[in-house]
C-alpha positions as CSV (number, residue, x, y, z in Angstrom):
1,X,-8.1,41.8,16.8
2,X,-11.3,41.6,15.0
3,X,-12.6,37.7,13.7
4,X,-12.5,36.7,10.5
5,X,-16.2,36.1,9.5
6,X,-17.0,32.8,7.0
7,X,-17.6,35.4,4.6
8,X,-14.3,36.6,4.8
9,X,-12.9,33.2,5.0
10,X,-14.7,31.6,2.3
11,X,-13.2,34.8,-0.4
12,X,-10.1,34.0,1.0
13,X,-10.4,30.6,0.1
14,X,-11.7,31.2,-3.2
15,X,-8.4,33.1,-4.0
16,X,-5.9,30.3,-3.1
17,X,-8.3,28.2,-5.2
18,X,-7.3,31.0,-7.6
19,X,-3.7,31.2,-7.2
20,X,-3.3,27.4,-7.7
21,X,-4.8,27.6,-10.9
22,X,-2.8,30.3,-12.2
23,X,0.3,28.8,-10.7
24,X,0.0,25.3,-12.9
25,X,-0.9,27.3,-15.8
26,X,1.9,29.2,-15.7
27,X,4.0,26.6,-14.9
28,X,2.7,24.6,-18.0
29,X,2.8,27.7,-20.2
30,X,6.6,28.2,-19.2
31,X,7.3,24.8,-20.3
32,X,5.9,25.3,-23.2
33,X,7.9,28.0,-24.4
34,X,11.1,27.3,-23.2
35,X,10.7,23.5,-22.5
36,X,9.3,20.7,-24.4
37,X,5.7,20.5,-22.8
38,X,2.1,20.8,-24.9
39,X,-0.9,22.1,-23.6
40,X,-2.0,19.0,-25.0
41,X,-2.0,15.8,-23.1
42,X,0.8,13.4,-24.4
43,X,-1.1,10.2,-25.5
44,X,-0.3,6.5,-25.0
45,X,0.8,3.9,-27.2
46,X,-3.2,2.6,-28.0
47,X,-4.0,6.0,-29.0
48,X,-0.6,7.7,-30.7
49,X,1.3,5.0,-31.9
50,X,4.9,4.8,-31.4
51,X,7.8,2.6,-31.4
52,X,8.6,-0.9,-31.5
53,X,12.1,-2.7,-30.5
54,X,12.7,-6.3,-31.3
55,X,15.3,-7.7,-28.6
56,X,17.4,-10.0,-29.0
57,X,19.2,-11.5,-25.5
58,X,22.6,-12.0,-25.0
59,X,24.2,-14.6,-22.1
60,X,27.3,-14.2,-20.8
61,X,29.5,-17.4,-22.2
62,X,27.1,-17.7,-25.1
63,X,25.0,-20.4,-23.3
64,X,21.4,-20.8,-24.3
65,X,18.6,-18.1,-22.3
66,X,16.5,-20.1,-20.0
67,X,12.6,-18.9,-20.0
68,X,13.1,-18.2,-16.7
69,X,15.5,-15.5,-17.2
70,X,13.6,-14.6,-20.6
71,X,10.5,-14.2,-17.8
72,X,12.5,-12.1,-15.6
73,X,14.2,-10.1,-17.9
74,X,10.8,-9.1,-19.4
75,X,9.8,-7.9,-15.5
76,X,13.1,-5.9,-15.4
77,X,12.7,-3.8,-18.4
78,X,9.0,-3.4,-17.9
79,X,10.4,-2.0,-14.6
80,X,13.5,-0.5,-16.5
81,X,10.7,1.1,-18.6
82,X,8.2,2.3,-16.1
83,X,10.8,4.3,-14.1
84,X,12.1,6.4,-16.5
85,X,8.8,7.7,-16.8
86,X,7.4,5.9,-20.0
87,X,4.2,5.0,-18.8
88,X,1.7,2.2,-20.7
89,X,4.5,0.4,-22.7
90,X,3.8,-2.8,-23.7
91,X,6.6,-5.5,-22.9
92,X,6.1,-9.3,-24.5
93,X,7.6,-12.3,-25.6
94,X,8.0,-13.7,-29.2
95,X,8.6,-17.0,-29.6
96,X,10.2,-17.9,-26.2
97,X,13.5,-16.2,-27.5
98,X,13.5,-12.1,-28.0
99,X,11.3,-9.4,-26.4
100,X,9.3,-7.2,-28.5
101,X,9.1,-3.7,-26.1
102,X,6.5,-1.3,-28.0
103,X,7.0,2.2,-26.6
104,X,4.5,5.3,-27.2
105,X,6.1,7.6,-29.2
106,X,10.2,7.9,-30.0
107,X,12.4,6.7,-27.0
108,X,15.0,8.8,-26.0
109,X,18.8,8.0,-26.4
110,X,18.3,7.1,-22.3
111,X,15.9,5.2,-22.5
112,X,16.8,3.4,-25.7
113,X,20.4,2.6,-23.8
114,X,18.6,1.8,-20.3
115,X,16.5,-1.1,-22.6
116,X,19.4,-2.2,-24.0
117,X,21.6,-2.6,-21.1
118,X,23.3,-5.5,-19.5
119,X,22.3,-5.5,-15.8
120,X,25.9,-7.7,-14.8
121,X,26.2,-5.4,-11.7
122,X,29.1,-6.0,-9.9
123,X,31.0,-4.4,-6.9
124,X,34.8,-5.4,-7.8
125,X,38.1,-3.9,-5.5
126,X,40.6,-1.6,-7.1
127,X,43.9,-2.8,-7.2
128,X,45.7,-0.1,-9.1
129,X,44.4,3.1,-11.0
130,X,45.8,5.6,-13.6
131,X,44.6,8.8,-16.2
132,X,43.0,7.3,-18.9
133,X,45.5,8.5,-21.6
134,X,47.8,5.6,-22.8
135,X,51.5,6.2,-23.0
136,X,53.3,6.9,-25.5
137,X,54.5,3.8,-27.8
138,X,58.1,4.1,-28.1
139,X,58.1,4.1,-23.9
140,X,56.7,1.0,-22.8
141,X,57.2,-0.5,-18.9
142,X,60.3,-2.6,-19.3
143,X,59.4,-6.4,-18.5
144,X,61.7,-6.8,-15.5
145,X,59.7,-3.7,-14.5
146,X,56.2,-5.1,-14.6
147,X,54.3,-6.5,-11.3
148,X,55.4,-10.4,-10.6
149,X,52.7,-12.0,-8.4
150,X,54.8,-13.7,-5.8
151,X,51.9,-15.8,-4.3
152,X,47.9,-16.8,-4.8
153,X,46.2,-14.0,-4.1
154,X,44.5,-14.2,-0.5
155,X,41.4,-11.8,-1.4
156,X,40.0,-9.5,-3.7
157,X,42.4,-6.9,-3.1
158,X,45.7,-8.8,-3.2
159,X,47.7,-7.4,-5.4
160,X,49.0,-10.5,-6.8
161,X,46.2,-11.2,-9.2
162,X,48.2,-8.3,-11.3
163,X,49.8,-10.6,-13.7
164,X,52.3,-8.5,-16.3
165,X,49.5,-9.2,-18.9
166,X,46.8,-7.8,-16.9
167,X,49.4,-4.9,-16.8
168,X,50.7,-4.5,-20.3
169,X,46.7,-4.4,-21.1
170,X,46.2,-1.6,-18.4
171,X,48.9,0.3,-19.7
172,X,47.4,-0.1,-23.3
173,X,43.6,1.0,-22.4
174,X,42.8,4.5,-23.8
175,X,40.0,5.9,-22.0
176,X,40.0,8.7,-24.1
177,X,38.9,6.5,-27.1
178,X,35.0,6.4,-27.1
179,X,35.0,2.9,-28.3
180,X,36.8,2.1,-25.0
181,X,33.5,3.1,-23.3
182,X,31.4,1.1,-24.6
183,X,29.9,-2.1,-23.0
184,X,31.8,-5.0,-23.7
185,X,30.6,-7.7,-25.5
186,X,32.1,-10.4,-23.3
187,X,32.4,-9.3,-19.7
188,X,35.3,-10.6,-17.4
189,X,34.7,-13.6,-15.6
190,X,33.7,-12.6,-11.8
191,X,36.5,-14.8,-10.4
192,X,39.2,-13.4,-12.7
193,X,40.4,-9.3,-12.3
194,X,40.1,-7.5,-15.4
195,X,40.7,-3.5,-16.5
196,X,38.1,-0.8,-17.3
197,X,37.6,2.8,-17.8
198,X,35.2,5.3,-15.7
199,X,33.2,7.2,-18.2
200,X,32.9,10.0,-16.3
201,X,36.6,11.0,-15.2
202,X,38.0,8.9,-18.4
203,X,40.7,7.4,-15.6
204,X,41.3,3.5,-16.2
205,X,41.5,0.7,-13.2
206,X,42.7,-3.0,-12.5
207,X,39.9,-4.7,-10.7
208,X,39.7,-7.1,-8.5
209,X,37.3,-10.0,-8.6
210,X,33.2,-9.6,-8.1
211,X,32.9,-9.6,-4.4
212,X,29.5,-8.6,-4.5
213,X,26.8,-9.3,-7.4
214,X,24.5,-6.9,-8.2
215,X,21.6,-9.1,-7.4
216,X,22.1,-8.5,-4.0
217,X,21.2,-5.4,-4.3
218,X,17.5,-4.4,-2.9
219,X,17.0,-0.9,-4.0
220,X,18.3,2.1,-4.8
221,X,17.6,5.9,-4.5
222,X,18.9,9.7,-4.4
223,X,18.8,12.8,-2.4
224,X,20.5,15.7,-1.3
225,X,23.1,14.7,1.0
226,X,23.1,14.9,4.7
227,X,25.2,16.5,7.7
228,X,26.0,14.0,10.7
229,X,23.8,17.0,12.2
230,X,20.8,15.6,9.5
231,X,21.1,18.9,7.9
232,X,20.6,18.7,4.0
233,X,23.4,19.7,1.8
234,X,23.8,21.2,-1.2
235,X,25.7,17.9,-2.9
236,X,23.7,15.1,-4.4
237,X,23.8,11.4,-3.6
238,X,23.1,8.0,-4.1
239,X,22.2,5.3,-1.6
240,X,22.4,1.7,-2.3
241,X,20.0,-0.7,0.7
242,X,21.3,-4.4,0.3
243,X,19.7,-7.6,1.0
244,X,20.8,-9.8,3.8
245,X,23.6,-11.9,2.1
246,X,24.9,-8.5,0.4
247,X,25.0,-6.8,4.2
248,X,27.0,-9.3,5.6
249,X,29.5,-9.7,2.7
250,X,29.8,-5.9,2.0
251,X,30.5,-5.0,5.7
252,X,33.5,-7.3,5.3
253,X,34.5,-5.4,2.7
254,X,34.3,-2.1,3.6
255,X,36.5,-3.5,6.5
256,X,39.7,-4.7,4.8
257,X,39.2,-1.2,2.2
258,X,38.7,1.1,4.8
259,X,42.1,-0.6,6.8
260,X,44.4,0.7,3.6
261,X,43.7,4.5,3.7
262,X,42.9,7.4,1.9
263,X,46.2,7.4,-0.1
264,X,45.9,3.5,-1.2
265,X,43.9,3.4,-4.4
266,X,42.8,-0.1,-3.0
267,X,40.8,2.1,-0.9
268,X,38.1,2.2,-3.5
269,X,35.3,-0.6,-5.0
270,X,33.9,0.1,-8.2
271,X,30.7,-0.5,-9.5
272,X,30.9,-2.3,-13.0
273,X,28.2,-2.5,-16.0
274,X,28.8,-4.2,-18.6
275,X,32.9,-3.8,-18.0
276,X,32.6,0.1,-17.6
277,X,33.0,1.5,-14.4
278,X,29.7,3.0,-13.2
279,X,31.3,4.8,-10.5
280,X,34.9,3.9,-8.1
281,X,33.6,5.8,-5.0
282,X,36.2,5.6,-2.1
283,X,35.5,4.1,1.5
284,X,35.5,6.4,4.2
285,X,33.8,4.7,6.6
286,X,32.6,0.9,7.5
287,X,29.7,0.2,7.4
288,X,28.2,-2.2,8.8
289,X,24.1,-2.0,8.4
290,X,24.5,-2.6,4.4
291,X,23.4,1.0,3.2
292,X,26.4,2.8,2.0
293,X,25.8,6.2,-0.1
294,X,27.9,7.3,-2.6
295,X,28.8,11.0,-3.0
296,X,31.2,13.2,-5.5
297,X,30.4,15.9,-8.2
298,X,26.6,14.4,-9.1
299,X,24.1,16.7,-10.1
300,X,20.3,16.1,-10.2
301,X,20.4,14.1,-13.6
302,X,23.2,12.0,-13.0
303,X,22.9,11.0,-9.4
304,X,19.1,9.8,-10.5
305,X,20.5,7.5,-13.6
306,X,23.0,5.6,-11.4
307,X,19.9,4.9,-8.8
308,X,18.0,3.9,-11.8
309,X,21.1,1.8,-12.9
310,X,21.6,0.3,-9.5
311,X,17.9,-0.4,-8.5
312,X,17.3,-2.3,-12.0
313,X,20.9,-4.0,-12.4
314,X,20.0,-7.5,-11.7
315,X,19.5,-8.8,-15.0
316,X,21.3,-11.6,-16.1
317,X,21.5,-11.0,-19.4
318,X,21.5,-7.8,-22.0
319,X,19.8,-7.3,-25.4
320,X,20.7,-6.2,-28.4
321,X,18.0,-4.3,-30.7
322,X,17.7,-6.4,-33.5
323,X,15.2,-4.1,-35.2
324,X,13.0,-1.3,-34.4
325,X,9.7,0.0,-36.4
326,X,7.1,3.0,-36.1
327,X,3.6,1.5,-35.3
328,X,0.1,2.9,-35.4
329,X,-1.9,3.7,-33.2
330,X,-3.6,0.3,-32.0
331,X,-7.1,2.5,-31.4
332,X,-6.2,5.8,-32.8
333,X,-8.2,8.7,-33.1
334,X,-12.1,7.2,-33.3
335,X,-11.8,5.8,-30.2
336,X,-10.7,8.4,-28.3
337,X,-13.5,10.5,-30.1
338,X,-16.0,7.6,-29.2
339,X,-14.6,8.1,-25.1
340,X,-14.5,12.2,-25.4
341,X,-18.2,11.9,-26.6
342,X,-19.5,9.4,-23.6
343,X,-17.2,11.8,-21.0
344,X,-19.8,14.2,-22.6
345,X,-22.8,12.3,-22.3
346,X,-22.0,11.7,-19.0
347,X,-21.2,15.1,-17.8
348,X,-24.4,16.3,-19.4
349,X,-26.3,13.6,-17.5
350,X,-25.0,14.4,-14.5
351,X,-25.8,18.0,-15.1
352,X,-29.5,17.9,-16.1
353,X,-29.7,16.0,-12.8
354,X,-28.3,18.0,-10.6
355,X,-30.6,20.9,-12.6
356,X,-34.1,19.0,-11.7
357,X,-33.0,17.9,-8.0
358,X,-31.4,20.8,-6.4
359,X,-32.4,23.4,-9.2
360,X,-30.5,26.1,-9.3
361,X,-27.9,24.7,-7.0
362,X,-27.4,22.3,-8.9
363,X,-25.2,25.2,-11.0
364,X,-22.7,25.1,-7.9
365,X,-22.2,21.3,-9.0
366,X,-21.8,22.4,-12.6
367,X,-19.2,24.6,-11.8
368,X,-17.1,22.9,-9.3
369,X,-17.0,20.0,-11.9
370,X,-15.4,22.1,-14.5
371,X,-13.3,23.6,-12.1
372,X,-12.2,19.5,-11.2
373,X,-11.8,19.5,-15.0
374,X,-9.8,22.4,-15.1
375,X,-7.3,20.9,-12.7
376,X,-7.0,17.5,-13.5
377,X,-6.3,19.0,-17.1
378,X,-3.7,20.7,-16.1
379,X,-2.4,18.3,-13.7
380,X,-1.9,15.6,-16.6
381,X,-0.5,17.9,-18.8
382,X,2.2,19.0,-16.4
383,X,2.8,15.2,-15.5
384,X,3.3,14.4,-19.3
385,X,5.7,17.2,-19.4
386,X,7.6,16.4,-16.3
387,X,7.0,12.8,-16.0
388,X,6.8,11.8,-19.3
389,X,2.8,10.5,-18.1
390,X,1.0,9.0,-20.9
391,X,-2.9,8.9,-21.1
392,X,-4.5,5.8,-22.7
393,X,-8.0,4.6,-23.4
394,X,-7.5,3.9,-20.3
395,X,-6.9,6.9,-18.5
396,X,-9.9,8.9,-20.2
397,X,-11.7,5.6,-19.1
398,X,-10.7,6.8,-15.6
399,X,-11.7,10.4,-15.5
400,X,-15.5,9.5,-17.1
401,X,-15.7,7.4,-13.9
402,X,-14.6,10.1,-12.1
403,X,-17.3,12.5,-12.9
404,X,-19.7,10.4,-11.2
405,X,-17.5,9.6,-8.3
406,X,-17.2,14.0,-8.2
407,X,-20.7,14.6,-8.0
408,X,-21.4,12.3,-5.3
409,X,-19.0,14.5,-2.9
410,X,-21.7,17.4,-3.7
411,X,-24.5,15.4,-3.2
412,X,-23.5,14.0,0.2
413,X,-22.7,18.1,0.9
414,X,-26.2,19.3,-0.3
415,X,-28.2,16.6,1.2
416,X,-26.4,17.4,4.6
417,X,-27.4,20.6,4.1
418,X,-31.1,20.1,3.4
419,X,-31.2,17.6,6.2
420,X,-30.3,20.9,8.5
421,X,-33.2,22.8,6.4
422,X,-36.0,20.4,7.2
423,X,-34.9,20.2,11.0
424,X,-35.7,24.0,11.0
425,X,-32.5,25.5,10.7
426,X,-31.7,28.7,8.9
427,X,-29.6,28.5,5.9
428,X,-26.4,30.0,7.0
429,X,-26.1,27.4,9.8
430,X,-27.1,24.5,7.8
431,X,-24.3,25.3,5.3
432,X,-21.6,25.0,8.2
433,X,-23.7,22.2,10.4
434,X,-23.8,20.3,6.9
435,X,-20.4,20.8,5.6
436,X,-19.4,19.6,9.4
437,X,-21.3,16.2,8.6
438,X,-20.5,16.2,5.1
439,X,-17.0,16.4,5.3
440,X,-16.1,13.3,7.1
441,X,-18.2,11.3,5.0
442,X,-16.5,13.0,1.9
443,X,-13.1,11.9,3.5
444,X,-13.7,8.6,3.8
445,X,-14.9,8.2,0.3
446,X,-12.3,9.5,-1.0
447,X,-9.4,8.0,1.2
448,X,-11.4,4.4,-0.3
449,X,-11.0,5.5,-3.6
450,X,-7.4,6.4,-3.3
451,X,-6.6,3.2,-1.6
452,X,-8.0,1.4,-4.5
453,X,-6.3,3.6,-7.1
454,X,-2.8,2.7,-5.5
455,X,-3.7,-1.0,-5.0
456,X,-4.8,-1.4,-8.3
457,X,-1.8,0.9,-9.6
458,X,0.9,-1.1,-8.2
459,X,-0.3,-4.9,-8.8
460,X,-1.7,-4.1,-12.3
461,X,0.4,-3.9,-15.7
462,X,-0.2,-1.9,-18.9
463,X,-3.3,0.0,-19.4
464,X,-5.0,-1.2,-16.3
465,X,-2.7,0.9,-14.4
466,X,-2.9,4.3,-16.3
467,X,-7.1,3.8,-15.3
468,X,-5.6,3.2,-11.5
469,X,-3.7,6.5,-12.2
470,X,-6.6,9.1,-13.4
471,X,-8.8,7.3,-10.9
472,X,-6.3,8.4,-7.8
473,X,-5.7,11.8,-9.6
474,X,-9.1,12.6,-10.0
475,X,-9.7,11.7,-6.4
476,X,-7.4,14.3,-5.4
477,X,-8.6,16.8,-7.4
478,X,-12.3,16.0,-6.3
479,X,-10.9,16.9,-2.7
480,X,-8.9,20.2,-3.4
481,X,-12.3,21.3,-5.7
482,X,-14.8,20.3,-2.1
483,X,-12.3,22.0,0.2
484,X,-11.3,25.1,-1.9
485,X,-14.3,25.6,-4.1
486,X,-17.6,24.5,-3.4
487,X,-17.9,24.6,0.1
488,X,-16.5,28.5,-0.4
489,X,-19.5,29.4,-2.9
490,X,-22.2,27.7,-0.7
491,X,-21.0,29.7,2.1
492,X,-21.3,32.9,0.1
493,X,-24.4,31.6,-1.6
494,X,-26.1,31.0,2.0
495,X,-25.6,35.1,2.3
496,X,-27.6,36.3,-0.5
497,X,-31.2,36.6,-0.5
498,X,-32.4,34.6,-3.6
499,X,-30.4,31.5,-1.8
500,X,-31.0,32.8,1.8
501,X,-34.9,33.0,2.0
502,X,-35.2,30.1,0.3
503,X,-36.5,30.5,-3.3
504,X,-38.4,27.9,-5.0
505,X,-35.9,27.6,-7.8
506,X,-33.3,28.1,-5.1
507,X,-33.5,24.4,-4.4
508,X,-33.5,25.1,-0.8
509,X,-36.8,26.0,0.1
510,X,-37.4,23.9,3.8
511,X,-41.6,24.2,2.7
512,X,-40.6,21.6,-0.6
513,X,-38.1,19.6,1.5
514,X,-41.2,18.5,4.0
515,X,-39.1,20.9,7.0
516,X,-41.3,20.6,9.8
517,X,-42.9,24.3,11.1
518,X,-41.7,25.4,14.3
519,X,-44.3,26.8,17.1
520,X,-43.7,30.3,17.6
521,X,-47.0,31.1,20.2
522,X,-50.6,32.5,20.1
523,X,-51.5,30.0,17.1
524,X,-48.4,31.1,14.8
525,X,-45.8,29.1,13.1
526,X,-42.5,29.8,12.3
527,X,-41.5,27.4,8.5
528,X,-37.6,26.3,8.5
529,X,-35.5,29.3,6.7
530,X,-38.1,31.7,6.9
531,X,-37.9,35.6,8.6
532,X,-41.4,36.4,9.7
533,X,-44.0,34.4,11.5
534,X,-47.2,32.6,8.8
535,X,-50.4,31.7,9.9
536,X,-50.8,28.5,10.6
537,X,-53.4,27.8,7.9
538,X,-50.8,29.6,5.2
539,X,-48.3,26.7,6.7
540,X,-50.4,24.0,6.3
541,X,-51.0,25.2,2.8
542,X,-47.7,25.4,1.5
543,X,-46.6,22.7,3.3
544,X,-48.9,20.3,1.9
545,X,-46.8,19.9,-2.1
546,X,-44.0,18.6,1.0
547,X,-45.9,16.2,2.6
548,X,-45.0,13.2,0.3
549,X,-41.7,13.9,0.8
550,X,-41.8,14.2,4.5
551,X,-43.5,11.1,5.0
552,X,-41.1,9.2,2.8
553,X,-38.3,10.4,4.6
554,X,-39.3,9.7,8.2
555,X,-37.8,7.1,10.6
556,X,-39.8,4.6,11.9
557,X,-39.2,6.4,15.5
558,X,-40.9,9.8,13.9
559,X,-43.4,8.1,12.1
560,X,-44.8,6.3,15.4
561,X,-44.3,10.1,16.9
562,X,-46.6,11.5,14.0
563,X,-49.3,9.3,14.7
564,X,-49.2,9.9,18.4
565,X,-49.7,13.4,17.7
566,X,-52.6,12.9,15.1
567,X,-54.1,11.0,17.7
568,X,-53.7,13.5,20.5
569,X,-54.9,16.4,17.9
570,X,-57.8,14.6,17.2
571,X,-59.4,14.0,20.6
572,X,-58.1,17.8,21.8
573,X,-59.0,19.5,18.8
574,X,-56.5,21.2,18.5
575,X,-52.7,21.4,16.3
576,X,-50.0,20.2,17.7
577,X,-46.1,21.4,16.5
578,X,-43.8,18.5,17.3
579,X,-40.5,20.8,17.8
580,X,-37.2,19.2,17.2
581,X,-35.5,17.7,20.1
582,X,-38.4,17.8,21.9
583,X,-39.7,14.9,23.2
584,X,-42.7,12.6,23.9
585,X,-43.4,14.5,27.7
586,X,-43.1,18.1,25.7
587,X,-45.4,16.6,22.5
588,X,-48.3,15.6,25.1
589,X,-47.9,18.6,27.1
């Protein structure tokens, strides 16, 4: 089978390149027309305006908000905020007593209700369930019917905290009335049962007591479900990871539910926000290392909003929006003009440099840093679609830096590359010697930059972290554009002959870059990159606008070597070609 050349290789390159680029445009432009993104990005609050939400907190038993759990409430919602995909929201205090939440443009319904909710997670035991429906009036239980606790109730799932009460207001409950599923304004005490509905299946329950708090738990996530085998399913859900104290006590739990059966509603724990029933999974199995999952008829959307619910339920307290306003922008549009025109400036600077250094190379540089543009582009457009990403000041803060961070990847690749050139290599070999050298010294640059884009994205707040976020992106993108682009086009370049022989406006003429002539016999010099033998005089010549440049760039090592053979030339008489690699035996000789 024949090999692939680096011609070959580098076309074939060029056309993944290709078929990225089409694939996100197409992905945007699908979105566009039959989704709600913008070939525009969406911009942040500093730069669009948007929406601002006075809350105003609410503590279980009325008691007064402490500014500790004013402090941490503030952290929750930022984090409430953050991961639904609102990114640079601004979240403060006001007066040590409500939280003004600014969002860039109009909150959804979910993420208005995710700001607004209480986070009193609690796992409570089922003790009894029913449909939803309430009976008809004319029909109640008769009295002498209705549950009589005989004795205190020994646990959570004791049926004697059912109290005729407690029944008679079960019975009452219509889950089919919407009002029913709304949060309540006083939840249950967590020592005392209480009735709710599940919004979902609209069927109403008598719970036990809290047995586990929902500030025990850790984290939260979701996924496709698995086989014992580890094989993914085609069923969404939910995993909860508990901390220490919530391992131990769950694992009790599961115990004594798992002990009743399938049959026994007391089987099941529900999960309880703000007195509705986030979900009443059943126990099928103990467990003991205090990561249960939960599964049942979730799809994508719903099996993410009961993480989300889960992962930031330990809030103490819930708000009420006491008033919400449109804002302005807080920059608007002249400052975003002012940062497009220095991202301008400073691509144009960055061009006319690489134009009077590598000359008509430096057009690979141009090019591969609008294809970087092209990407990123894209990349945050799609991200605002999809991820609701908003850029900020900020952000286009972040890319301007990036253009400089971009061009140093070329540099390091075209200085490798003349290096080769001035050690008497043709140009073809110092294009894959160079990108050889280059390319670890790329990597590493760019694994530090995306190290301090992620530690600066996760311990920063605010805007600070949407400049962490283009900084990483860009990163990225510099990467895919070194790999998949420019290294591609040099190969190819290397192939033709205005690049190949070494041009003067090529930028890669060895004679300019102070290469050192190799000996080829009888008197005759071969120059780096060149085809044919020159006479040594015609060498010397055109190697002479080099010299600066040679001596300037030689180690102390080559230097003493240099005058060694100046000195040997002058008492022979004759010129001496210092080959490379050879060494001080070969140079007297």
């Amino acid at each position: 089978m024949p090999r692939t050349g680096p011609g070959t290789a580098a076309k074939r390159t060029l056309v993944w390149l290709g078929v990225l680029t089409a694939f996100l445009a197409i992905l945007l432009g699908s979105g566009s027309i039959w989704s709600t993104a913008s070939w525009s990005p969406r911009l942040a609050l500093d730069l669009e305006g948007g929406t601002q939400m006075i809350l105003a907190p609410r503590v279980q038993g009325g008691s007064e908000i402490t500014a500790e759990q004013l402090d941490q409430a503030v952290e929750i919602i930022r984090q409430r905020v953050d991961g639904s995909g609102v990114a640079e929201a601004e979240i403060n205090t006001q007066s040590g007593q409500n939280v003004i939440v600014s969002l860039p443009g109009t909150p959804d319904p979910q993420t208005r209700d995710l700001i607004q909710a209480s986070a009193q997670m609690e796992f409570r035991p089922v003790l009894a369930g029913g449909p939803g429906q309430a009976p008809a009036a004319e029909t109640p239980t008769p009295e002498e019917d209705l549950p009589q606790p005989a004795a205190e109730p020994q646990n959570a799932s004791d049926p004697n905290w059912i109290t005729p009460e407690l029944y008679q207001e079960f019975e009452a409950l219509n889950c089919l009335d919407p009002a029913a599923l709304e949060p309540t304004e006083e939840p249950a005490p967590a020592d005392q049962p209480m009735v709710a509905c599940e919004p979902d299946t609209q069927g109403k329950y008598i719970l036990g007591p809290v047995e586990v708090p929902g500030t025990d738990i850790s984290t939260a996530s979701y996924g496709l479900q698995r086989s014992p085998q580890g094989q993914a399913l085609n069923t969404w859900a939910v995993t909860i990871d508990f901390n220490d104290e919530g391992t131990r006590i769950f694992r009790g739990v599961t115990e004594r539910l798992f002990a009743f059966g399938q049959d026994d509603p007391r089987n099941q724990f529900a999960i309880v926000l703000d007195g509705r029933i986030v979900s009443a999974p059943r126990t099928n199995v103990v467990i003991p290392d205090g990561n249960p999952q939960i599964t049942g008829n979730f799809t994508e959307e719903s099996a993410a909003a009961l993480a989300e619910q889960l992962k930031y339920g330990a809030l103490p307290i819930s708000f009420e929006i006491q008033s919400e306003q449109q804002i302005s922008a807080t920059l608007g549009a002249d400052q975003l003009r002012l940062g497009l025109i220095a991202g301008l400036i400073g691509l144009l600077l960055v061009a006319a440099y690489s134009m009077f250094q590598y000359r008509l190379l430096g057009l690979v540089t141009i090019a591969s840093l609008l294809v970087a543009g092209i990407l990123t582009y894209l990349a945050i457009c799609i991200l605002g679609w999809t991820e609701n990403y908003r850029l900020s000041l900020a952000g286009v803060a972040g890319l301007i830096v990036a253009i400089g961070q971009t061009a140093d990847s070329f540099i390091v690749y075209f200085e490798r590359i003349r290096d080769e050139l001035r050690d008497g290599r043709g140009l073809i070999t110092a294009v894959e010697n160079g990108w050889r050298r280059a390319k670890r010294t790329v990597l590493a640059s760019k694994a530090v930059n995306l190290l301090a884009a992620l530690v600066l994205y996760f311990v920063a707040v605010g805007n600070v972290r949407g400049f962490a976020f283009t900084l990483g992106l860009t990163a990225i993108a510099d990467l895919v554009v070194v790999f998949l682009f420019t290294h591609p086009v040099l190969r190819l370049l290397a192939r033709t002959k205005f690049f190949g022989e070494g041009h003067p406006w090529s930028g890669l003429d060895p004679s300019r870059l102070g290469g050192i002539p190799l000996y080829r016999g009888a008197g005759r010099l071969r120059e780096p990159g060149a085809t044919v033998p020159v006479p040594a005089a015609a060498a010397r010549t055109k190697n002479k606008g080099a010299s600066a440049e040679a001596e300037r760039r030689l180690t102390i090592a080559e230097r003493r070597r240099a005058e060694q053979q100046k000195a040997l030339a002058g008492r022979t008489g004759s010129t001496v070609i210092d080959r490379p690699g050879s060494t001080e035996k070969e140079i007297n000789e």
